[in-house]
N, C-alpha and C positions, 0 to 999 in steps of 0.2 A: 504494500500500500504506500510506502514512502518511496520508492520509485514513483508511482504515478502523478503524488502531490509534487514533486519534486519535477520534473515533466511540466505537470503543469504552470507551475509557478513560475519555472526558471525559463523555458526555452522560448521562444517568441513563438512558433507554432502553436504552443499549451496555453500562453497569454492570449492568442488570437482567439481561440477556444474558449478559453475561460469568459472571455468581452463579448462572444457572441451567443452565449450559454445565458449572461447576463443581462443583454440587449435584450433575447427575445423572451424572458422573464419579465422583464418591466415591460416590455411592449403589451404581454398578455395580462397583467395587471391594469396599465392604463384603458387599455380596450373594454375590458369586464366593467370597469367602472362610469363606462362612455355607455357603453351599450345601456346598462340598468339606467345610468341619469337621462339618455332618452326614453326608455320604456316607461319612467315614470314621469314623461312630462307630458300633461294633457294637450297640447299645443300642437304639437303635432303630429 
């Protein structure tokens, strides 16, 4: 296992990984949060 973290952390491929692992984390967090604030808007 400390292989892997070490991988990731350290090589610039594992950072690309680890930013893009991240990226689409908050991306699906922002969207959930979009989608319900218009499902609950009467408007439209």
């Amino acid at each position: 296992m400390d292989v892997i973290f070490n991988l990731l952390f350290t090589s610039p491929m594992g950072l690309l990984s680890l930013f893009a692992i991240l990226f689409m984390i908050g991306m699906a967090i922002y969207l959930v949060s979009w989608y319900k604030r218009k499902m609950n808007d009467p408007d439209e």
